[in-house]
HTML snippet that shows the backbone in 3Dmol.js (N, CA, C, O; Angstrom):
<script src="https://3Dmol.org/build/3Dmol-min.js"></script>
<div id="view" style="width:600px;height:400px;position:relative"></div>
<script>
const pdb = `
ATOM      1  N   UNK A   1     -21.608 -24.900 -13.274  1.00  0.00           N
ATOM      2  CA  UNK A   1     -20.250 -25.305 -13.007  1.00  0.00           C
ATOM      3  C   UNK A   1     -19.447 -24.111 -12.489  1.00  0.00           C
ATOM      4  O   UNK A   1     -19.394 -23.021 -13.060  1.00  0.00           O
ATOM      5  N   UNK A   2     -18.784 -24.452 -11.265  1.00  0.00           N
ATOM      6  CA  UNK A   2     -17.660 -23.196 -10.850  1.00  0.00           C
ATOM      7  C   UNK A   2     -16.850 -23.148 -11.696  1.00  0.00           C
ATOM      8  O   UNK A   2     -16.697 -24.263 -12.196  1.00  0.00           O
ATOM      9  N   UNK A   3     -15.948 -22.058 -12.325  1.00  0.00           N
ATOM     10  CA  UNK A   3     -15.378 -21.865 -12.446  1.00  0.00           C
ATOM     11  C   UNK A   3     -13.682 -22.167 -11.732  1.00  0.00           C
ATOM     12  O   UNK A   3     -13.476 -21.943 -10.539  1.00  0.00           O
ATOM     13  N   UNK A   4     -12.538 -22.712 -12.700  1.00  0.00           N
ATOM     14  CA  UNK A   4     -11.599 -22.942 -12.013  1.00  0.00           C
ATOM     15  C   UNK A   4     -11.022 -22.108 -11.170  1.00  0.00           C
ATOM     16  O   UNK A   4     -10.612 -22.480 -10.071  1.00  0.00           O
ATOM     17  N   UNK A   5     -10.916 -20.663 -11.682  1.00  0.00           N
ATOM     18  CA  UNK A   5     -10.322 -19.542 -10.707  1.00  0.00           C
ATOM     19  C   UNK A   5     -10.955 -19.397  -9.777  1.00  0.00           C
ATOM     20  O   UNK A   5     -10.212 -19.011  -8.874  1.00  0.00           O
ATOM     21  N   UNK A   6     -12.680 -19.552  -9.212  1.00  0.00           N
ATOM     22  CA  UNK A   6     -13.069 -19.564  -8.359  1.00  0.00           C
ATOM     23  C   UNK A   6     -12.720 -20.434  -6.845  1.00  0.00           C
ATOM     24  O   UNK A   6     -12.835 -20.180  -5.646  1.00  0.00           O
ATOM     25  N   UNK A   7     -12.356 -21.297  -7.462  1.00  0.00           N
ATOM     26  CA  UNK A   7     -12.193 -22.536  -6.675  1.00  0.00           C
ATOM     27  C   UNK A   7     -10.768 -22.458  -6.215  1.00  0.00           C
ATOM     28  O   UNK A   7     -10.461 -22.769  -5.065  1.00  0.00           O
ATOM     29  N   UNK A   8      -9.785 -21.993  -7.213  1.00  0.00           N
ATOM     30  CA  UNK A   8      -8.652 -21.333  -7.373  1.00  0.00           C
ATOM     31  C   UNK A   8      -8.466 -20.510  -6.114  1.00  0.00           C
ATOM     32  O   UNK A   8      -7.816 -20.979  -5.180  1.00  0.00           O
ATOM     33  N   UNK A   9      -9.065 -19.174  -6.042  1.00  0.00           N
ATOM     34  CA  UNK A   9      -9.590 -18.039  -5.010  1.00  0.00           C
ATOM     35  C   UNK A   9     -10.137 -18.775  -3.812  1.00  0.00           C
ATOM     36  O   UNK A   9      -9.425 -18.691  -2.811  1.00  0.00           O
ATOM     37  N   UNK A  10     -11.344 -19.539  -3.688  1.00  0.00           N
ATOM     38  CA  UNK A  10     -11.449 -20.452  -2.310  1.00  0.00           C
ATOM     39  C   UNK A  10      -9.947 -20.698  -1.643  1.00  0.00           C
ATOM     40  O   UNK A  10      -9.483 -20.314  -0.570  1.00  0.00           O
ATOM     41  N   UNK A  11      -9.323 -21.565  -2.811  1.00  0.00           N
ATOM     42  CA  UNK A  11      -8.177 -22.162  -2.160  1.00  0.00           C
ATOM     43  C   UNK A  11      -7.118 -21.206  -1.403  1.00  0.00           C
ATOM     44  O   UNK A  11      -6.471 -21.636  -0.448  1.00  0.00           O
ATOM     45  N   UNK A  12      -7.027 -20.344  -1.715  1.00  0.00           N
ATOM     46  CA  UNK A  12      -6.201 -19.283  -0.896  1.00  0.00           C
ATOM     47  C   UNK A  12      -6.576 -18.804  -0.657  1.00  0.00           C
ATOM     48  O   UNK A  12      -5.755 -18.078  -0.097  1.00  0.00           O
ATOM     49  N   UNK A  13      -7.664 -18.309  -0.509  1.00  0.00           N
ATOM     50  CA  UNK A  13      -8.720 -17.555   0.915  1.00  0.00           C
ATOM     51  C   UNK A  13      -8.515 -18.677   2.269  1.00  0.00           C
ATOM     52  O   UNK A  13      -8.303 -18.490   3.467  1.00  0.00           O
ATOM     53  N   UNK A  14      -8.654 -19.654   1.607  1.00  0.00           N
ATOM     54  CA  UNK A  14      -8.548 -21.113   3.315  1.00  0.00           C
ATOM     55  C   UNK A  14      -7.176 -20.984   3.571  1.00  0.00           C
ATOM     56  O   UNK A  14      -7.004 -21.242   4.762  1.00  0.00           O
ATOM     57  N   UNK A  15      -6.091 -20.700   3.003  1.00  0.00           N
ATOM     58  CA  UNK A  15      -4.646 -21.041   3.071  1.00  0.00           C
ATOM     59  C   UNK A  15      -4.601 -19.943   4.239  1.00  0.00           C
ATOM     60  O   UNK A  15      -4.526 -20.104   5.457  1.00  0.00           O
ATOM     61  N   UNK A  16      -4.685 -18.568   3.330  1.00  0.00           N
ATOM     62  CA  UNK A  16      -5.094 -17.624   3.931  1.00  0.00           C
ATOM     63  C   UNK A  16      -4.982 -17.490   5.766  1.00  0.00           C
ATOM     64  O   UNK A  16      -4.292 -17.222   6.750  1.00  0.00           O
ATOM     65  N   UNK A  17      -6.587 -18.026   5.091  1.00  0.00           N
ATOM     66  CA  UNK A  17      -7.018 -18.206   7.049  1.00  0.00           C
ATOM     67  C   UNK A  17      -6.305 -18.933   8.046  1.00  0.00           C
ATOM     68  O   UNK A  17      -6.107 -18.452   9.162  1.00  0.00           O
ATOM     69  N   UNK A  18      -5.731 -20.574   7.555  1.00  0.00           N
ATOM     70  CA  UNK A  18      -5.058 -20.881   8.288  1.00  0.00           C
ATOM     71  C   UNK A  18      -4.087 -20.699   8.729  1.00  0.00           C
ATOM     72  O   UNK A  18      -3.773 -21.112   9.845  1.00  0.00           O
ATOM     73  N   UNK A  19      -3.215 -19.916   7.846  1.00  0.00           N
ATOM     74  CA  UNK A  19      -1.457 -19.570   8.024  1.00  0.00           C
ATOM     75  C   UNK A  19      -1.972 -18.160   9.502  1.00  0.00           C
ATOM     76  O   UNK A  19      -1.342 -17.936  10.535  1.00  0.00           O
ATOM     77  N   UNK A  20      -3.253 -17.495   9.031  1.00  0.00           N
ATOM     78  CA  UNK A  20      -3.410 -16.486  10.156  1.00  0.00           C
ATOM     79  C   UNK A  20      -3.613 -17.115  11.619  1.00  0.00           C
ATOM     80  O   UNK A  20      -3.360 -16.511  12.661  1.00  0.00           O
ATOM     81  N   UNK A  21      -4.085 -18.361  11.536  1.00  0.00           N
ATOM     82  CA  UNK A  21      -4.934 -19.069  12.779  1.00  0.00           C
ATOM     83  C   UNK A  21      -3.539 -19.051  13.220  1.00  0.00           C
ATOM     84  O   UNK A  21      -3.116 -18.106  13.886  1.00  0.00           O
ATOM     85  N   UNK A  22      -2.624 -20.278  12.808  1.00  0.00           N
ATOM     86  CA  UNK A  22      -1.335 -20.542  13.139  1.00  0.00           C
ATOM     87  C   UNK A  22      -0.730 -19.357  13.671  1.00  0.00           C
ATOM     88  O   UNK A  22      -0.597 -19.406  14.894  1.00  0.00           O
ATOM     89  N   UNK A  23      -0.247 -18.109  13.021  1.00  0.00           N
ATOM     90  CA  UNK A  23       0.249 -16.886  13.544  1.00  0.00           C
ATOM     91  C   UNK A  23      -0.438 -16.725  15.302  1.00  0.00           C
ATOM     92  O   UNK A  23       0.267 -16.350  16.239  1.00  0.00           O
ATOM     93  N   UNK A  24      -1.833 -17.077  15.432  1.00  0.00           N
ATOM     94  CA  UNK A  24      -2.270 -16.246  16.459  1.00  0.00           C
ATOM     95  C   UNK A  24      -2.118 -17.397  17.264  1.00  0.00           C
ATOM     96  O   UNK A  24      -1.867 -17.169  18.448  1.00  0.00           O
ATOM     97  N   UNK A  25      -2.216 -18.693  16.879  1.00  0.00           N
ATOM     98  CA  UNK A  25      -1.353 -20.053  17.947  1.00  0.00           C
ATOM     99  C   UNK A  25      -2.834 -20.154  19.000  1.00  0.00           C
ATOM    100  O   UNK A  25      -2.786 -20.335  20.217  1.00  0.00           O
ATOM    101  N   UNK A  26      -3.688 -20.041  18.455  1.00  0.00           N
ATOM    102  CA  UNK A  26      -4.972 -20.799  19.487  1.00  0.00           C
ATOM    103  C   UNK A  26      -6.050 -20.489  18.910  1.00  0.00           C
ATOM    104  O   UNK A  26      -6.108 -19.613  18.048  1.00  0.00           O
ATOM    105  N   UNK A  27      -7.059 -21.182  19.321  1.00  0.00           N
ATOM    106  CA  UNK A  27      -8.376 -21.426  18.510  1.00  0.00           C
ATOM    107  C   UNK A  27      -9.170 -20.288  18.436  1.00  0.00           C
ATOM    108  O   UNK A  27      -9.038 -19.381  19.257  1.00  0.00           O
ATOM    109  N   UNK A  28     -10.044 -20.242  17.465  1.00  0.00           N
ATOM    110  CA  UNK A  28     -11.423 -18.917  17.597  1.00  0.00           C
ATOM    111  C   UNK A  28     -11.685 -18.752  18.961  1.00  0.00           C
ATOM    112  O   UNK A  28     -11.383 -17.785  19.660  1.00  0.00           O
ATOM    113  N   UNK A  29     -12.463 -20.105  19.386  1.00  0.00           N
ATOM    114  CA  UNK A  29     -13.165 -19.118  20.567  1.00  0.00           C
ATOM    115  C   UNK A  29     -12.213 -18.932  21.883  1.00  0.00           C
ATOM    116  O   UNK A  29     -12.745 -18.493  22.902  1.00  0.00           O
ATOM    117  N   UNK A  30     -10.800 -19.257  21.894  1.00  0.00           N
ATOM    118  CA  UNK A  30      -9.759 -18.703  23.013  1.00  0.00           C
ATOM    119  C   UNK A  30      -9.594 -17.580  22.650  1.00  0.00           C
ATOM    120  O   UNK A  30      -8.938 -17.162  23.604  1.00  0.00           O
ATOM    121  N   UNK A  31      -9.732 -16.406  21.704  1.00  0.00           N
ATOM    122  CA  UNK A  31      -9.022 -15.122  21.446  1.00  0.00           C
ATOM    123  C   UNK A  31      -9.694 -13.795  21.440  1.00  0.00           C
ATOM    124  O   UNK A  31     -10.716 -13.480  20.832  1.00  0.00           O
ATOM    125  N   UNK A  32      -8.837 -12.966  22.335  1.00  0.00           N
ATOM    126  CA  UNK A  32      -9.405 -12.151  22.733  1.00  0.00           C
ATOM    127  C   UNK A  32      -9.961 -11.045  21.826  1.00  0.00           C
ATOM    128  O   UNK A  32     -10.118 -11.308  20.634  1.00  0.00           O
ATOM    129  N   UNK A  33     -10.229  -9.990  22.233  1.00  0.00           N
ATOM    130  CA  UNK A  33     -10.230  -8.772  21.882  1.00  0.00           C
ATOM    131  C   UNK A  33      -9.280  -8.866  20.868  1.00  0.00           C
ATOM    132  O   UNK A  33      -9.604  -9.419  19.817  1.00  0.00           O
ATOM    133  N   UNK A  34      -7.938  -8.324  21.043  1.00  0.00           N
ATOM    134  CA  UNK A  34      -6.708  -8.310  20.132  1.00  0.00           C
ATOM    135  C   UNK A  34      -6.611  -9.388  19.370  1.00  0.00           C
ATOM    136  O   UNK A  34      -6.816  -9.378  18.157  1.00  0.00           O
ATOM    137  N   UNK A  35      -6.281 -10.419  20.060  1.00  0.00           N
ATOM    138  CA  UNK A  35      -6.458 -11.402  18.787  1.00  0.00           C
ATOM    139  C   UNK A  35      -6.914 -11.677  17.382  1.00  0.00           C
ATOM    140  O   UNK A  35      -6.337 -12.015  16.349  1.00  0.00           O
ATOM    141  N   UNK A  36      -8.361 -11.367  17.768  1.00  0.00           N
ATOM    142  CA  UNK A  36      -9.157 -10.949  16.376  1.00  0.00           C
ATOM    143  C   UNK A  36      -8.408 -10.144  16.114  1.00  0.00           C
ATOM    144  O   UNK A  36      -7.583 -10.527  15.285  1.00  0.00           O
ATOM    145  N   UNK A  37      -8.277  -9.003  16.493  1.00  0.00           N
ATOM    146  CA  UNK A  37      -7.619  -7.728  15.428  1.00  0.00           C
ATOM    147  C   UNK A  37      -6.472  -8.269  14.594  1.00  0.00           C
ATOM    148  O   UNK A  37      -6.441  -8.284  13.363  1.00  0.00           O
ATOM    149  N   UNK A  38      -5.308  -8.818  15.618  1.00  0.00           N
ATOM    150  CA  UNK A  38      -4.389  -9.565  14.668  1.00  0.00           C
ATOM    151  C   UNK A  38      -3.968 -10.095  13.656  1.00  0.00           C
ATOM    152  O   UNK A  38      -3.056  -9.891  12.855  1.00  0.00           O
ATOM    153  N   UNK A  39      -5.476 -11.456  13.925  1.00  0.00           N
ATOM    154  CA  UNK A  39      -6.025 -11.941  13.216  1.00  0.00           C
ATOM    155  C   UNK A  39      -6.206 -11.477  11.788  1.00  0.00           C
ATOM    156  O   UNK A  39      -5.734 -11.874  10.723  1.00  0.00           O
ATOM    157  N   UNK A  40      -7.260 -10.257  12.195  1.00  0.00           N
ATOM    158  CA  UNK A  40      -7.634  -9.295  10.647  1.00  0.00           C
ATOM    159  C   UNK A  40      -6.894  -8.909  10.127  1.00  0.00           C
ATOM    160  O   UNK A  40      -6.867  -8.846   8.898  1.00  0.00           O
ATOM    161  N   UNK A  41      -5.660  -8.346  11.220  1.00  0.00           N
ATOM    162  CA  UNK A  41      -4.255  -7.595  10.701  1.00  0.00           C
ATOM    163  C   UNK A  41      -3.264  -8.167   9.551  1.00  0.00           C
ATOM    164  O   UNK A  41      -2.774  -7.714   8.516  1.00  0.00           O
ATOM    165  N   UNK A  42      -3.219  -9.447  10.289  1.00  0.00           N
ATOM    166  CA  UNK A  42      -2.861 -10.306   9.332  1.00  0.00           C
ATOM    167  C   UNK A  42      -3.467 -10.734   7.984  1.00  0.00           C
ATOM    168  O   UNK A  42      -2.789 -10.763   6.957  1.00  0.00           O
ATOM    169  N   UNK A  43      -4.759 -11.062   8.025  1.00  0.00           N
ATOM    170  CA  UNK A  43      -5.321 -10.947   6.782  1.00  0.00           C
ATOM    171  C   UNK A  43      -5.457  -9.665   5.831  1.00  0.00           C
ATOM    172  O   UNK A  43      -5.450  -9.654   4.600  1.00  0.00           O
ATOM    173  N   UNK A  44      -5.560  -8.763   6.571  1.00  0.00           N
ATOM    174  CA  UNK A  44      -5.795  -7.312   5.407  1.00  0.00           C
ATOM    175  C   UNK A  44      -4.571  -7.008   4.893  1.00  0.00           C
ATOM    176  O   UNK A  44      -4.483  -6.591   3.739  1.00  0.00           O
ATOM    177  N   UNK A  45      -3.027  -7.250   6.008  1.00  0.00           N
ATOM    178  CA  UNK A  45      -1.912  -7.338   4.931  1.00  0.00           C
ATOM    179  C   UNK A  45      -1.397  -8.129   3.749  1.00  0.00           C
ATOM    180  O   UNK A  45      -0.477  -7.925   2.956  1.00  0.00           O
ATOM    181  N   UNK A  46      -2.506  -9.338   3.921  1.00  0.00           N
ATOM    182  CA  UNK A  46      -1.805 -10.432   2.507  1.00  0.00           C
ATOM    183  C   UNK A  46      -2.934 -10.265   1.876  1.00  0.00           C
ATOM    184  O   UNK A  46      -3.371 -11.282   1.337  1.00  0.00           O
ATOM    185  N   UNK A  47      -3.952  -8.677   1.697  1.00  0.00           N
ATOM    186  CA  UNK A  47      -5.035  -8.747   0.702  1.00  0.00           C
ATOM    187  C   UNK A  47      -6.228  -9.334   0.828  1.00  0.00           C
ATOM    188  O   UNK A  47      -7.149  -8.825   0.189  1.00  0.00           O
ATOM    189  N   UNK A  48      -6.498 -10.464   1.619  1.00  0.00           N
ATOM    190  CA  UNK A  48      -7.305 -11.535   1.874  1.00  0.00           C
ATOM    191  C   UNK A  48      -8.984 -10.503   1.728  1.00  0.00           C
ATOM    192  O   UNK A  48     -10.098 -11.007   1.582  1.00  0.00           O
ATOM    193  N   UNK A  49      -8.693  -9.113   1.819  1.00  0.00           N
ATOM    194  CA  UNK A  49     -10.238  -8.675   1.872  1.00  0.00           C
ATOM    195  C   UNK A  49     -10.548  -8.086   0.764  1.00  0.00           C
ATOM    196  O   UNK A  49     -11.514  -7.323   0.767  1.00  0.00           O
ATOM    197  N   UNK A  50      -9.701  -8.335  -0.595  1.00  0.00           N
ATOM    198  CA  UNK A  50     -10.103  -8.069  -1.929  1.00  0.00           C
ATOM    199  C   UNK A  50     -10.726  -9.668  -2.425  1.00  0.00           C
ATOM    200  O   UNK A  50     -10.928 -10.116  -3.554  1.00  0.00           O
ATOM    201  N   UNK A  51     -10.872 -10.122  -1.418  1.00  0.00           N
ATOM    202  CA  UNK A  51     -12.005 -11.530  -2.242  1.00  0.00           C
ATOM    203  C   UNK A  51     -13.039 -11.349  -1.947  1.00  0.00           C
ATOM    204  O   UNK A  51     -13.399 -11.021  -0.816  1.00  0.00           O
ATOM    205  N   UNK A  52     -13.794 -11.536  -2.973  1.00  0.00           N
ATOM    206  CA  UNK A  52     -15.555 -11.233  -2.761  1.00  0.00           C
ATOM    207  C   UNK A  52     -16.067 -11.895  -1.607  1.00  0.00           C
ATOM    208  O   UNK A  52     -15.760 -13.080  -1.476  1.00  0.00           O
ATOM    209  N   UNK A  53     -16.598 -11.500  -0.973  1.00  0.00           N
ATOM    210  CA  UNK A  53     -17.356 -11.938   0.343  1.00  0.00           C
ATOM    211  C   UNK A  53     -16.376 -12.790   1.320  1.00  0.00           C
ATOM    212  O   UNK A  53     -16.511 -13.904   1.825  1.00  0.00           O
ATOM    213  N   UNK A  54     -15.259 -11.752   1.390  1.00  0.00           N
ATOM    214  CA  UNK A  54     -14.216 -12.319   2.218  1.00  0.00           C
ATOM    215  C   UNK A  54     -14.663 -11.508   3.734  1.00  0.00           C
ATOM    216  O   UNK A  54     -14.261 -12.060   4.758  1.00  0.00           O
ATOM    217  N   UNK A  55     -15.467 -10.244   3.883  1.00  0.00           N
ATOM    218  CA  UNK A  55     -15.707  -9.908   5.315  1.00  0.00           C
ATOM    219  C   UNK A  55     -16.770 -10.664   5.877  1.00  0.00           C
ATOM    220  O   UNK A  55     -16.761 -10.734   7.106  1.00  0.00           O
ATOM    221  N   UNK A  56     -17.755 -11.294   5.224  1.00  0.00           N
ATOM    222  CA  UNK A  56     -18.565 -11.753   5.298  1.00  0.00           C
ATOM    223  C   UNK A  56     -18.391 -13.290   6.031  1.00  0.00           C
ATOM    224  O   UNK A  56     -18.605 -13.757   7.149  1.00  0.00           O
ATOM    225  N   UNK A  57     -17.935 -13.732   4.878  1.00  0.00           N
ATOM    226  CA  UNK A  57     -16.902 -15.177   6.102  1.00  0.00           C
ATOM    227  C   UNK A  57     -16.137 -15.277   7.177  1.00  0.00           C
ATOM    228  O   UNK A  57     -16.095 -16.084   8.106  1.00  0.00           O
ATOM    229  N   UNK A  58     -15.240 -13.851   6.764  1.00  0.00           N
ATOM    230  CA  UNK A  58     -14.295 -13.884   8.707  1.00  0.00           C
ATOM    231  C   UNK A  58     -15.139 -13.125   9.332  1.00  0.00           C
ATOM    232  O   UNK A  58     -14.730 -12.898  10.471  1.00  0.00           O
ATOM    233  N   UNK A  59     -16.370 -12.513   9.048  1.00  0.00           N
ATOM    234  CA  UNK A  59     -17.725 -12.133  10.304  1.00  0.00           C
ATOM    235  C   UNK A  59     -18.430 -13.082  10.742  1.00  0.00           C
ATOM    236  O   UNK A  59     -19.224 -12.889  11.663  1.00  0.00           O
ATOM    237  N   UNK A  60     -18.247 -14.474  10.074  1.00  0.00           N
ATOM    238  CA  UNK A  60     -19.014 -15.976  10.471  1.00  0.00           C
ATOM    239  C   UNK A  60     -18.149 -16.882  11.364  1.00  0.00           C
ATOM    240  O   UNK A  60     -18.584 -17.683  12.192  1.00  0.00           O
ATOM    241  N   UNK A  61     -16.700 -16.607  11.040  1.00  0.00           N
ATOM    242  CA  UNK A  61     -15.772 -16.970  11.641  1.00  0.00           C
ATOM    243  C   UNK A  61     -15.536 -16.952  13.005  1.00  0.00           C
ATOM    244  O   UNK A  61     -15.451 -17.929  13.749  1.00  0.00           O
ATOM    245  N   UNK A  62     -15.414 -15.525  13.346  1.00  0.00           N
ATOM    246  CA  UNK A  62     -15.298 -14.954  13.924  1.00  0.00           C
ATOM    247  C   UNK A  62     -16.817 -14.609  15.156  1.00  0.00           C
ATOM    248  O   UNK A  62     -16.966 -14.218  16.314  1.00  0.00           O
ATOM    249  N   UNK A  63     -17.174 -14.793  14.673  1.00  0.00           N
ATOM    250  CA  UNK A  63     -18.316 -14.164  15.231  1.00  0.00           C
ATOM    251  C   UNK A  63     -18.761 -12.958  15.748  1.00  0.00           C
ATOM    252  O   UNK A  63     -19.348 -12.914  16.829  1.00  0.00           O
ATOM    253  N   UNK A  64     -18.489 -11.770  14.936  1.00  0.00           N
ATOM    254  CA  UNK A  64     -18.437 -10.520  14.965  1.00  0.00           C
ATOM    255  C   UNK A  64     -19.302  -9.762  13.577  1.00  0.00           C
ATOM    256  O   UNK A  64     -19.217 -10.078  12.390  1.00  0.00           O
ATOM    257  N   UNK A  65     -19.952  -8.912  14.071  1.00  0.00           N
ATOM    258  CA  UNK A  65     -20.662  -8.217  13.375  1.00  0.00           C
ATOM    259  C   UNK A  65     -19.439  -7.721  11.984  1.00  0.00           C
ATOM    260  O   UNK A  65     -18.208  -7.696  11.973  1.00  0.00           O
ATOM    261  N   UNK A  66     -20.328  -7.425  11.073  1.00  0.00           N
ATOM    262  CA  UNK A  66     -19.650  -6.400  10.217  1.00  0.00           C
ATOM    263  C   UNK A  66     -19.079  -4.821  10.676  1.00  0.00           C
ATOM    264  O   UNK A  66     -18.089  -4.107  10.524  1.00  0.00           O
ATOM    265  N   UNK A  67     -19.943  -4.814  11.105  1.00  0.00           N
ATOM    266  CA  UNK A  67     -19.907  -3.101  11.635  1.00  0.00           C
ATOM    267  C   UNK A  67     -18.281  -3.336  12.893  1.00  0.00           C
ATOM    268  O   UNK A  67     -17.276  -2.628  12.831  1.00  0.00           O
ATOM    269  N   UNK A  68     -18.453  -4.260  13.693  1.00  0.00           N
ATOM    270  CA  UNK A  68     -17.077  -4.242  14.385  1.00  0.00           C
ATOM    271  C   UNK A  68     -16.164  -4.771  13.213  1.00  0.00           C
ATOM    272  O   UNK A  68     -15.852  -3.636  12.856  1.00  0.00           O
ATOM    273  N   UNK A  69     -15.588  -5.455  12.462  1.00  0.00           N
ATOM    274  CA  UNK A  69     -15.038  -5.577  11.483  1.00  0.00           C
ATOM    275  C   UNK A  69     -14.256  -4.479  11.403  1.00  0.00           C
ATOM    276  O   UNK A  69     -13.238  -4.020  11.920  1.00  0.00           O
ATOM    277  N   UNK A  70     -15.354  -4.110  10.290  1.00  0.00           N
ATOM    278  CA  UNK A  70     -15.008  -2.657   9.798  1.00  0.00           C
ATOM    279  C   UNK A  70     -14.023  -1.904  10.401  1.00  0.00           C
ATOM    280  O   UNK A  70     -12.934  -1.513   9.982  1.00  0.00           O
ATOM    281  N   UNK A  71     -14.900  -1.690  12.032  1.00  0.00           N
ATOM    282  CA  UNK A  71     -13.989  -0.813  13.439  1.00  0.00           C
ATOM    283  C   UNK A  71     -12.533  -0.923  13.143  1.00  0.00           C
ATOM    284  O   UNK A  71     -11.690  -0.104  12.776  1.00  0.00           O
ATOM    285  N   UNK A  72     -12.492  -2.769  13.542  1.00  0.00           N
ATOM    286  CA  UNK A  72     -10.972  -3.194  13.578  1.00  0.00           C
ATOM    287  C   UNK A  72      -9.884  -2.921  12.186  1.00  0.00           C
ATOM    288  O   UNK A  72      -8.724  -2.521  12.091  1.00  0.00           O
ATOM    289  N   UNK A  73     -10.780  -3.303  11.347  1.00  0.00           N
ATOM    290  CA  UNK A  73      -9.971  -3.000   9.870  1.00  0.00           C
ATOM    291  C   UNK A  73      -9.251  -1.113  10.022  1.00  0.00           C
ATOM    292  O   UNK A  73      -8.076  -0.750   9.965  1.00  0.00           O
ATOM    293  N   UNK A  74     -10.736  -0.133  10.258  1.00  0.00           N
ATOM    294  CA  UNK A  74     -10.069   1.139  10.453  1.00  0.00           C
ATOM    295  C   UNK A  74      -9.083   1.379  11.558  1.00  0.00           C
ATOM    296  O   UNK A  74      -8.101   2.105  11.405  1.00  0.00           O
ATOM    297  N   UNK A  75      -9.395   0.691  12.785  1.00  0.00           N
ATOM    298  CA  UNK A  75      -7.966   0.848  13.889  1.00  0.00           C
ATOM    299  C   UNK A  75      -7.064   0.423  12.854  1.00  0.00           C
ATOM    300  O   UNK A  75      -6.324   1.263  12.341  1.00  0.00           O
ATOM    301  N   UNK A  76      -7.028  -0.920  12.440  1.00  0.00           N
ATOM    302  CA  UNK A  76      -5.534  -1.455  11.923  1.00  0.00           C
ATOM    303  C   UNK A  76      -4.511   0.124  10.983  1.00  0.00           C
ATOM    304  O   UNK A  76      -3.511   0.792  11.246  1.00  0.00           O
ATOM    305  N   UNK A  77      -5.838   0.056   9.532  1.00  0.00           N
ATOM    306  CA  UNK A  77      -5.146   1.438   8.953  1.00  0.00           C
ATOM    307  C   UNK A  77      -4.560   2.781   9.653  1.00  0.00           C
ATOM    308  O   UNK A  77      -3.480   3.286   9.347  1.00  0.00           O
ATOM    309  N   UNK A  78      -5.380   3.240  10.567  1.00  0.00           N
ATOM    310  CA  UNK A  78      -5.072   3.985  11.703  1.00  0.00           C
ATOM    311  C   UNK A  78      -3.953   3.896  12.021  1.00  0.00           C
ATOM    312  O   UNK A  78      -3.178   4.740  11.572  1.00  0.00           O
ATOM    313  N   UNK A  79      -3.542   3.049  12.737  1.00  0.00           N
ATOM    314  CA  UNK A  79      -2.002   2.223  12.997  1.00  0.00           C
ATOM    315  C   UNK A  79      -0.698   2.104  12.690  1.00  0.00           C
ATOM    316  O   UNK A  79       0.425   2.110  13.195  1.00  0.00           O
ATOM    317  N   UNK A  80      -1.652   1.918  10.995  1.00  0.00           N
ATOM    318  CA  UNK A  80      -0.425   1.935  10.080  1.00  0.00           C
ATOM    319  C   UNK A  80       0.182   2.924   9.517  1.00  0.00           C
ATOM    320  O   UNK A  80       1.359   3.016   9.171  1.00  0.00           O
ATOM    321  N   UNK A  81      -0.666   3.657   9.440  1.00  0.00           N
ATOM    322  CA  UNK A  81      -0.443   5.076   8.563  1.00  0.00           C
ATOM    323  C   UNK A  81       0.060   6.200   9.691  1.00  0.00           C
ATOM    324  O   UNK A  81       0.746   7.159   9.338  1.00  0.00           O
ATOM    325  N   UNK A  82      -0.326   6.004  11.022  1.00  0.00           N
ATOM    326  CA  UNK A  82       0.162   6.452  12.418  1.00  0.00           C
ATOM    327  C   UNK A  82       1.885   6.120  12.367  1.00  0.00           C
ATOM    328  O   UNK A  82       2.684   7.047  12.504  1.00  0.00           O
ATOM    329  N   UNK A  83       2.424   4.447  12.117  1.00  0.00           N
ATOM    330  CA  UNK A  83       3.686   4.515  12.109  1.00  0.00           C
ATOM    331  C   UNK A  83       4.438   4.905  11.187  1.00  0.00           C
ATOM    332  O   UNK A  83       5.656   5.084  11.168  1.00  0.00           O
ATOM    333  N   UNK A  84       3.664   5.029  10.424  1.00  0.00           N
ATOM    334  CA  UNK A  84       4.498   5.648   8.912  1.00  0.00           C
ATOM    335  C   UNK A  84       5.037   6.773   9.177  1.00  0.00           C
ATOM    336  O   UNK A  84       6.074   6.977   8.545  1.00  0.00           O
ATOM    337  N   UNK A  85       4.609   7.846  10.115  1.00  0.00           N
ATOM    338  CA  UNK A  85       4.886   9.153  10.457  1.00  0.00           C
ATOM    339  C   UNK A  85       6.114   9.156  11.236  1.00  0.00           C
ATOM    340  O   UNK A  85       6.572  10.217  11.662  1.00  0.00           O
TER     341      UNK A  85
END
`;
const viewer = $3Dmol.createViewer("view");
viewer.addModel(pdb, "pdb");
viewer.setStyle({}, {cartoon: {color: "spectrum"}});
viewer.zoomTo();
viewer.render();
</script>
């Protein structure tokens, strides 16, 4: 049996994703380069990648390796910590 918090955690991991889809206003396979990043941008600011096997799903999603992931996640921090200055 799952657990309720698990199912709990599903449920806003999907919320998640969709409120990001909406932000980027067109489907997976219309989006570019940036997009994805956005995309991620948006998710790594509301946390979405402290859920267990949350890179793993937006790498299925997405259709992008882990290893580019990763890339984009470090540009994003890059970015951020760049405007902070």
């Amino acid at each position: 049996m799952i657990p309720a918090y698990a199912k709990l955690t599903s449920h806003l991991f999907d919320d998640l994703i969709q409120e990001a889809l909406l932000s980027i206003g067109k489907p997976i396979s219309d989006m570019t380069r940036d997009d994805k990043i956005e995309f991620i941008r948006i998710l790594h600011m509301q946390g979405a990648f402290l859920v267990t096997k949350a890179s793993t799903r937006i790498c299925s999603l997405l259709g992008i390796s882990k290893y580019t992931l990763y890339s984009y996640i470090n540009l994003i921090i890059s970015e951020t910590e760049a405007n902070k200055i």
